[in-house]
GUTI-820108 format. One record per residue (C-alpha): residue number from 1; x, y, z. Coordinates in steps of 0.2 Angstrom, whole numbers, plus 5000, padded with zeros to 4 digits. Example, Ala and Ser with C-alpha at 12.3 -4.5 7.8 and 13.67 -1.06 7.14 Angstrom:
R seq east north   up
R   1 5062  4978 5039
R   2 5068  4995 5036
//
This chain:
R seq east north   up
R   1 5744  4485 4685
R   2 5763  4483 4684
R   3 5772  4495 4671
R   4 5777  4482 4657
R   5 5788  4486 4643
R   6 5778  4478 4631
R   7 5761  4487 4635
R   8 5751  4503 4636
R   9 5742  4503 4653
R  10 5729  4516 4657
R  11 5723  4515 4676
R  12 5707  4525 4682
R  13 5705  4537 4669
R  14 5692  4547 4672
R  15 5688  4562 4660
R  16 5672  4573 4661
R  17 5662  4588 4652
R  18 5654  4600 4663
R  19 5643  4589 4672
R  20 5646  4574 4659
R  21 5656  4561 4666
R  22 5663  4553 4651
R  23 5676  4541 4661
R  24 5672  4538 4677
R  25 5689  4524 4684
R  26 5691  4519 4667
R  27 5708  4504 4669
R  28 5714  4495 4649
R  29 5730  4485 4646
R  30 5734  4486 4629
R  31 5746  4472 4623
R  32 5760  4470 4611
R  33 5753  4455 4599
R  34 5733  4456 4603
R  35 5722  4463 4595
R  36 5709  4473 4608
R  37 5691  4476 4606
R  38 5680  4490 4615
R  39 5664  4491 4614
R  40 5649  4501 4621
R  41 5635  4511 4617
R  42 5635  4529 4608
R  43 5639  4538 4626
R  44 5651  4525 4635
R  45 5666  4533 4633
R  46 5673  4524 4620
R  47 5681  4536 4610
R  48 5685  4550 4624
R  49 5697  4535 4631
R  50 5704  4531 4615
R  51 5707  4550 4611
R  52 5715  4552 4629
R  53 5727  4537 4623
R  54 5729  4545 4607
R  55 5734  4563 4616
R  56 5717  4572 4611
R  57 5712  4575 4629
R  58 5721  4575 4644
R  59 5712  4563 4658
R  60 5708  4575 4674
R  61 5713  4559 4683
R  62 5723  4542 4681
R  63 5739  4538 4673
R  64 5747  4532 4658
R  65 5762  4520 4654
R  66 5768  4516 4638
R  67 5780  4504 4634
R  68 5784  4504 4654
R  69 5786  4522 4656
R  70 5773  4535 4663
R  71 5767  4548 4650
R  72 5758  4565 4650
R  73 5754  4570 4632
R  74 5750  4586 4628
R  75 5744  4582 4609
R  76 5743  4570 4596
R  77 5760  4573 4592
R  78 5768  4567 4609
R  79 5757  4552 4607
R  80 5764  4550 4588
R  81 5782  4551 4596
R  82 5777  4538 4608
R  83 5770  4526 4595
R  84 5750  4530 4597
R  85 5741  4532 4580
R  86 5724  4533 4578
R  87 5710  4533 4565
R  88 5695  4543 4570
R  89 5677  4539 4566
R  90 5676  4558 4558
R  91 5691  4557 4546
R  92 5706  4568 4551
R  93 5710  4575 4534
R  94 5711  4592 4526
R  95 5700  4590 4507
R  96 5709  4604 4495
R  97 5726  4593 4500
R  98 5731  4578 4490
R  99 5731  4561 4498
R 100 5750  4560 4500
R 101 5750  4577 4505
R 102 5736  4573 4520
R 103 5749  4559 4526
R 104 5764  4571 4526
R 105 5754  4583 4536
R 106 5761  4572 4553
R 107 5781  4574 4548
R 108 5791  4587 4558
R 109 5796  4603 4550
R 110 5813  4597 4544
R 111 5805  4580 4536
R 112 5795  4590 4523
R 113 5811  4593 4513
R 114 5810  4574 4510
R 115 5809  4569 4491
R 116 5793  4567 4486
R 117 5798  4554 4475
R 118 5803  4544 4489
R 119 5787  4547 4500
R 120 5776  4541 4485
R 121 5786  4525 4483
R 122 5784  4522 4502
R 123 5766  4528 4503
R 124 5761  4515 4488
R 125 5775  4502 4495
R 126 5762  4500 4514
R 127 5747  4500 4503
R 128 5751  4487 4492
R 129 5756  4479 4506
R 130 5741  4482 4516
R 131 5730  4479 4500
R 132 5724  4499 4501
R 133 5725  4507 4482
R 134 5724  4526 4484
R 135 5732  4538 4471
R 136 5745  4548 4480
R 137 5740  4562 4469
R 138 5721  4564 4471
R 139 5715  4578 4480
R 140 5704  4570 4497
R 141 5688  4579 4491
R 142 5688  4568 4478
R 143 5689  4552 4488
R 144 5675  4542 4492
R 145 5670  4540 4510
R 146 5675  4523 4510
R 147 5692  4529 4500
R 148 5695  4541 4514
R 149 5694  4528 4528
R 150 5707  4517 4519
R 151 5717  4535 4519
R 152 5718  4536 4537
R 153 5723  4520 4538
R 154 5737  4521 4525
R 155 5741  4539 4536
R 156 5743  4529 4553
R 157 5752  4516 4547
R 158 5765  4528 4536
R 159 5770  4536 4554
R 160 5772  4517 4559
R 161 5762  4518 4574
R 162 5766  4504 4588
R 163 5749  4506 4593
R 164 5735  4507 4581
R 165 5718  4513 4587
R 166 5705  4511 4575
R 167 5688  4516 4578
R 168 5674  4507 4567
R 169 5686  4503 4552
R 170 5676  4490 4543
R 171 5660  4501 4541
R 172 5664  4505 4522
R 173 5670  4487 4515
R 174 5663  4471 4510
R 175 5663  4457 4520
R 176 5678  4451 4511
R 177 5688  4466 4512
R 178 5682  4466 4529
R 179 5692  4448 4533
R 180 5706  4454 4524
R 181 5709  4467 4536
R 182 5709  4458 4550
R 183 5721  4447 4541
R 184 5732  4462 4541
R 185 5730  4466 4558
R 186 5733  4450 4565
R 187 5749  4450 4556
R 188 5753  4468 4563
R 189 5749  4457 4580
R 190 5759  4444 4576
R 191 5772  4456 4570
R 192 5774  4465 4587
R 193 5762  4478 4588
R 194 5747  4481 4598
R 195 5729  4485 4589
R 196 5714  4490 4594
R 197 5697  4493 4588
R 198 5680  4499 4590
R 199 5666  4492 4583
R 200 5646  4489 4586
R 201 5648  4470 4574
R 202 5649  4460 4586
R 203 5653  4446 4575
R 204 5667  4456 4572
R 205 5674  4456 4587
R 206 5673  4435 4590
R 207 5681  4433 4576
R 208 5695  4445 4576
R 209 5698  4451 4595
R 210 5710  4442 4608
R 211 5704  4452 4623
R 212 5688  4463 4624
R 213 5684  4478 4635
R 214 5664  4483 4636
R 215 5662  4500 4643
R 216 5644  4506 4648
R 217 5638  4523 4654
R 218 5659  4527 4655
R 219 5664  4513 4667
R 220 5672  4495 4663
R 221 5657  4482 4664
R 222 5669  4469 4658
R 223 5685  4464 4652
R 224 5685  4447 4646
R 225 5697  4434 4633
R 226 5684  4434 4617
R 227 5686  4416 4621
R 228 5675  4415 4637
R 229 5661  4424 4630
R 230 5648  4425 4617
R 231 5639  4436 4605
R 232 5622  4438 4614
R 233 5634  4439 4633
R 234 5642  4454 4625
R 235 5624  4463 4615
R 236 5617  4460 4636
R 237 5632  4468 4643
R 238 5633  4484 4632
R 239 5616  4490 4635
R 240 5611  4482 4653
R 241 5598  4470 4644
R 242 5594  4459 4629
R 243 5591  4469 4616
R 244 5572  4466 4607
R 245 5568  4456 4592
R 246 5568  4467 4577
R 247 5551  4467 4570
R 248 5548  4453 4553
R 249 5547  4456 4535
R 250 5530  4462 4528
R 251 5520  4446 4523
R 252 5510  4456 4510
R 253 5515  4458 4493
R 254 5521  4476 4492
R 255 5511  4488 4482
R 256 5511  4500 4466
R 257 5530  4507 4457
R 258 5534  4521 4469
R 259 5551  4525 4461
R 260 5558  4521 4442
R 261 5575  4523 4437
R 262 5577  4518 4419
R 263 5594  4520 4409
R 264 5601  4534 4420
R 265 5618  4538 4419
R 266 5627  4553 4426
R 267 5646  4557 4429
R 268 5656  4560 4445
R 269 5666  4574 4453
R 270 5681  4569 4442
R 271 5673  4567 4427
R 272 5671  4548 4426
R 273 5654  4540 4425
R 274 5646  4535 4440
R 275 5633  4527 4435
R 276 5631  4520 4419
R 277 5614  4515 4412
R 278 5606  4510 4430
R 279 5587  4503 4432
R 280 5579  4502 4446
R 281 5561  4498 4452
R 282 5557  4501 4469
R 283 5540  4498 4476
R 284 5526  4503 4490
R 285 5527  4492 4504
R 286 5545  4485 4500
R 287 5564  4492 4508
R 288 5573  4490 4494
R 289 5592  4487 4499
R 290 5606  4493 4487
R 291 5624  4487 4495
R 292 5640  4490 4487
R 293 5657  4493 4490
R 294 5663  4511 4491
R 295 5667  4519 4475
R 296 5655  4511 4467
R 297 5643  4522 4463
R 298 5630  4524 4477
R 299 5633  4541 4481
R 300 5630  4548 4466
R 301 5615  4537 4462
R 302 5608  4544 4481
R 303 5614  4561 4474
R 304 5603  4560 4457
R 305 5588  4553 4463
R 306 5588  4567 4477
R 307 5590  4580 4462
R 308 5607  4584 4469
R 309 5616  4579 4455
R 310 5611  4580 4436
R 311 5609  4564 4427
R 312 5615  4564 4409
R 313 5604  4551 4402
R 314 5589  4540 4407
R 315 5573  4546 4416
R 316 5569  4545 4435
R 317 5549  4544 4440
R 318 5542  4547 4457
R 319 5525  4537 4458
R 320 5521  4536 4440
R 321 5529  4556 4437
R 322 5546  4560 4426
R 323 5552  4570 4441
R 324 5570  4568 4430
R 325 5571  4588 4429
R 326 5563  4593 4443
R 327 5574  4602 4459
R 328 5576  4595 4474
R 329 5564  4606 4482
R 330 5550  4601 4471
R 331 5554  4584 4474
R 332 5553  4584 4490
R 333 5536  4594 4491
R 334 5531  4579 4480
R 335 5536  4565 4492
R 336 5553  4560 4490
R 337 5564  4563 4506
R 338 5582  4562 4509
R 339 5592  4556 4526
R 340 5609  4557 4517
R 341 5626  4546 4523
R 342 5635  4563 4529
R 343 5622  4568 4543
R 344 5634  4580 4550
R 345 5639  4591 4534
R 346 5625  4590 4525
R 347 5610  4583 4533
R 348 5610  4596 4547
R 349 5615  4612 4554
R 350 5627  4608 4567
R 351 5628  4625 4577
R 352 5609  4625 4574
R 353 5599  4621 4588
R 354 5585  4605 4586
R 355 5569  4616 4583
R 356 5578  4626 4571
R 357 5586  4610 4562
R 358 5568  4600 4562
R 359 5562  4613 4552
R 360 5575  4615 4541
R 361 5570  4609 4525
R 362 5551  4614 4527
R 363 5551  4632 4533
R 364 5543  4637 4518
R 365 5528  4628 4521
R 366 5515  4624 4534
R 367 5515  4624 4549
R 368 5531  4633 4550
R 369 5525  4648 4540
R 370 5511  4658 4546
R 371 5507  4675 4536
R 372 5525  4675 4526
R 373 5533  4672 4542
R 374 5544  4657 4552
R 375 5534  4652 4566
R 376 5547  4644 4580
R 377 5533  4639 4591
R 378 5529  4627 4578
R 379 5547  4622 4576
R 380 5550  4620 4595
R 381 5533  4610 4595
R 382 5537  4601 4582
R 383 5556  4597 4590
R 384 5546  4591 4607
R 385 5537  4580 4597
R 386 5551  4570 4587
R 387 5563  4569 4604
R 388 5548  4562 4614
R 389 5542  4550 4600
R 390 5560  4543 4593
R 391 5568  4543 4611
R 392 5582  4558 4610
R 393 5592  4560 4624
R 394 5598  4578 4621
R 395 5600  4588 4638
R 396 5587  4604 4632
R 397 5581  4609 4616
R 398 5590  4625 4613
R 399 5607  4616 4612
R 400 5616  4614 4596
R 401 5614  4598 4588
R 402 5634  4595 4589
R 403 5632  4591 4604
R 404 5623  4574 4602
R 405 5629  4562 4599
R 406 5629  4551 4582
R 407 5613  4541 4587
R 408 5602  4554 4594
R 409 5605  4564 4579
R 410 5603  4550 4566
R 411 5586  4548 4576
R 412 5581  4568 4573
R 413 5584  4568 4556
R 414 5576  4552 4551
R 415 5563  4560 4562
R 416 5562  4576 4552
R 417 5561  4568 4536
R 418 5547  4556 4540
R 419 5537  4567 4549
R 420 5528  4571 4532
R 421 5523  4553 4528
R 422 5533  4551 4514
R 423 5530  4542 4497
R 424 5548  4538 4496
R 425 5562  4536 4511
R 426 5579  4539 4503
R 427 5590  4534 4517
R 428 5610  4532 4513
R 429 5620  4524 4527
R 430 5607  4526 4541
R 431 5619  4518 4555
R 432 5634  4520 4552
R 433 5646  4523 4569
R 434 5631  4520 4575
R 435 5630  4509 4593
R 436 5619  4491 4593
R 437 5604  4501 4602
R 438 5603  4518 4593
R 439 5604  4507 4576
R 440 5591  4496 4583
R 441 5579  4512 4585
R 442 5583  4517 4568
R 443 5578  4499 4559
R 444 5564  4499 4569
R 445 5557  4516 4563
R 446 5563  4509 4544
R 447 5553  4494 4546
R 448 5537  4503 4554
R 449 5537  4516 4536
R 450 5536  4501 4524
R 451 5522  4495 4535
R 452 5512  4511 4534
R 453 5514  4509 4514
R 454 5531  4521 4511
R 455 5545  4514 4500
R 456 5562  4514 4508
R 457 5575  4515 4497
R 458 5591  4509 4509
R 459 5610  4511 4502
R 460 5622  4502 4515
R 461 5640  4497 4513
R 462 5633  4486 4530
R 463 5630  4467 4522
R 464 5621  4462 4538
R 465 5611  4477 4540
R 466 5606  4475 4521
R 467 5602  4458 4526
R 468 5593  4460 4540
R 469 5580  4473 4534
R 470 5577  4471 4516
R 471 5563  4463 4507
R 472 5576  4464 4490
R 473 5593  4469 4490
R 474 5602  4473 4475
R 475 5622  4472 4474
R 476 5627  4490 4465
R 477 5647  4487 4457
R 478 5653  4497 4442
R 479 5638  4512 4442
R 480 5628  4497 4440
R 481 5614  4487 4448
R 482 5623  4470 4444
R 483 5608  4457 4454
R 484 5594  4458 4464
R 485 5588  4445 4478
R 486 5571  4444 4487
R 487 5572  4439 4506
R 488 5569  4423 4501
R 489 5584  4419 4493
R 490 5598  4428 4501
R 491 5613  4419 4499
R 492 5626  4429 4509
R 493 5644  4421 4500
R 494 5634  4424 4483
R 495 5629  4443 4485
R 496 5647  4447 4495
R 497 5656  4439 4479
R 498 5643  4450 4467
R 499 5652  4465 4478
R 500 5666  4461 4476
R 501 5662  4460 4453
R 502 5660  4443 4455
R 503 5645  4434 4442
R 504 5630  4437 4453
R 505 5623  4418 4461
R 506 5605  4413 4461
R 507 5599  4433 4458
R 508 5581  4436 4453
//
């Protein structure tokens, strides 16, 4: 490939970890006014290229030109200088600082004298423009996930990056806010500057990508206009075959109330209320699907029914039992489980190995306690048994969990938590970054617990996925549960406007 002023041009990259080849003669033009789509499985090599063009890693082989000249970087920083930005699927940002403060992190030692004044105008000035409302002066832990994403964004786009490298930066918005992003990056298209993305919604990328590049097992299977190509072409090339049917709705009624949230109300970590006089009614048999945008609520309400977070009014039953001041521990003995949206900070141990994180909520009880003490033959049995039965790749048992990647972990932790056939599944953002395969395991393991009889609670930000699996779905906006559909009646338009605080259409 020619050097071109108006480009950034990787040419055989190739990049590896120990015996991991992660690129393997990996070649991407990236142009001034497209907008570029990668795609690939959890593995492919997505993000090590974008974080070799972001100045993360240095390739062991290939070149780089930007803007026509041949680069080496040797951090973000020289990659920053050079016009690269990039947002990162696990947000870059430090949580005791303030939002303003986390964007004026990337300025050179002799900026930071700037006035703040001036850099709070200019912060709000890109996200008014961008449609992002984030109070300069919040501290991050106080951000939703979905507030933190639009963060990063606001970041790269305040160090006005020439390149934009997003990775997954619709998973946390509506599918109107999702449109109106796109809208802004095809006018930062149309303005000049190249984008590109990574995303596992395929439907996504036809409506918003120029050119698309599919990467599988850390080679180029394909580089192709989005024009010349089509959504079942592109599921086929990411994972060497077409991918199977998922499994239909339950035709039997669901059963008995499993869990009852009447009235509850409980306040957030800044003091506001979170949720303010919620019902619910979710039943055996039945996924129950709550979408939302972020901010909204849905952690909290995860949070409370999980017995992580007190609620200040209303009561909360577990199969016909106030459970509302019980602990978490005795809920869970009593058969409510929890596969929270974080999976790395809190749902596991990530220096843990995966017989030690399998048992990590149950070594207290049997089979992982004999005579007062932990037995890890039990754990290491139990660990053979989940990675044979849901499919996790993981290279040896005794490795540390961080070293899996996002799908194979969502995969042991749903494993762990189902393993004890629970009454309730309380699962929060199950595939997020997840790629089309590894999410497809994890709705199938989903669908196959309601049809043994369990209730699975499902809180998504993901429209299509809620879609796609839920008997009901219910749009949660203002601490609220603001309509409820049956399958039957899902009416996409009507439940994104809902989303969005729009009056609920044609709601049960």
């Amino acid at each position: 490939m020619p050097a071109a002023r108006d480009e950034v041009q990787a040419l055989d990259i190739s990049k590896s970890f120990g015996s991991f080849v992660a690129n393997d003669g990996v070649s991407l033009r990236l142009r001034r006014g497209e907008i570029h789509a990668v795609l690939g499985e959890n593995g492919a090599g997505k993000t090590t290229l974008m974080n070799i063009l972001s100045g993360l890693y240095s390739p062991d082989a290939g070149d780089l030109t930007v803007w026509g000249e041949r680069v080496q970087f040797r951090s973000p920083r020289d990659a920053v200088l050079r016009g690269i930005g990039m947002v990162h699927q696990h947000f870059q940002l430090v949580e005791v600082l303030s939002a303003l403060d986390n964007v004026l992190l990337g300025v050179p030692a002799g900026g930071l004298r700037l006035r703040r004044g001036e850099a709070v105008a200019r912060l709000r000035a890109i996200g008014r423009a961008n449609g992002i409302d984030i109070d300069p002066d919040v501290p991050v832990w106080q951000l939703s996930i979905g507030q933190r994403q639009k963060l990063e964004i606001l970041k790269l786009l305040y160090h006005g990056a020439e390149l934009l490298l997003l990775d997954e930066p619709t998973s946390v918005l509506t599918p109107q806010e999702a449109d109106e992003l796109y809208r802004t990056l095809r006018g930062l298209a149309d303005g000049g500057k190249a984008v590109v993305f990574i995303t596992h919604k395929l439907h996504e990328v036809m409506a918003a990508a120029d050119r698309i590049t599919v990467l599988r097992r850390g080679r180029v299977v394909a580089a192709l206009p989005a024009s010349e190509t089509t959504l079942d072409e592109l599921g086929t090339l990411m994972v060497g075959s077409r991918p199977a049917a998922l499994r239909p709705r339950q035709a039997t009624a669901p059963g008995r109330s499993i869990l009852r949230a009447e009235g509850v109300a409980a306040a957030g970590d800044r003091g506001h209320a979170a949720l303010d006089g919620l019902d619910l009614d979710v039943r055996a048999g039945e996924i129950f699907g709550i979408i939302g945008v972020a901010g909204n609520g849905q952690p909290e309400l995860a949070e409370v029914l999980a017995g992580l977070r007190r609620a200040s009014r209303g009561r909360i039953l577990l199969d016909g039992t106030d459970i509302s001041r019980w602990s978490p521990l005795r809920r869970m003995r009593a058969g409510l489980r929890f596969v929270p949206e974080d999976r790395m900070g809190m749902g596991m141990v990530m220096p843990l190995d995966i017989p030690d994180n399998m048992m990590l909520r149950d070594f207290r009880d049997p089979p992982f306690v004999r005579r007062g003490l932990i037995d890890h033959g039990a754990a290491r049995r139990r660990a053979e048994e989940a990675v044979a039965q849901y499919g996790v790749s993981h290279g040896g048992l005794g490795r540390p969990v961080r070293l899996l990647s996002g799908g194979n972990q969502q995969k042991l932790l749903l494993a762990r938590e189902i393993w004890t056939d629970p009454k309730l599944l309380l699962v929060s953002q199950p595939t997020r970054g997840l790629d089309v395969a590894a999410a497809r395991a994890v709705h199938d393991r989903l669908v196959a617990l309601r049809d043994g009889g369990s209730a699975v609670l499902l809180v998504s930000e993901d429209l299509d996925e809620v879609l796609q699996l839920a008997d009901r779905a219910a749009v949660m906006y203002g601490g609220r549960i603001t309509g409820i559909w049956p399958a039957a009646r899902f009416d996409r338009d009507g439940i994104g406007a809902a989303m969005g605080g729009g009056i609920p259409r044609a709601a049960a």
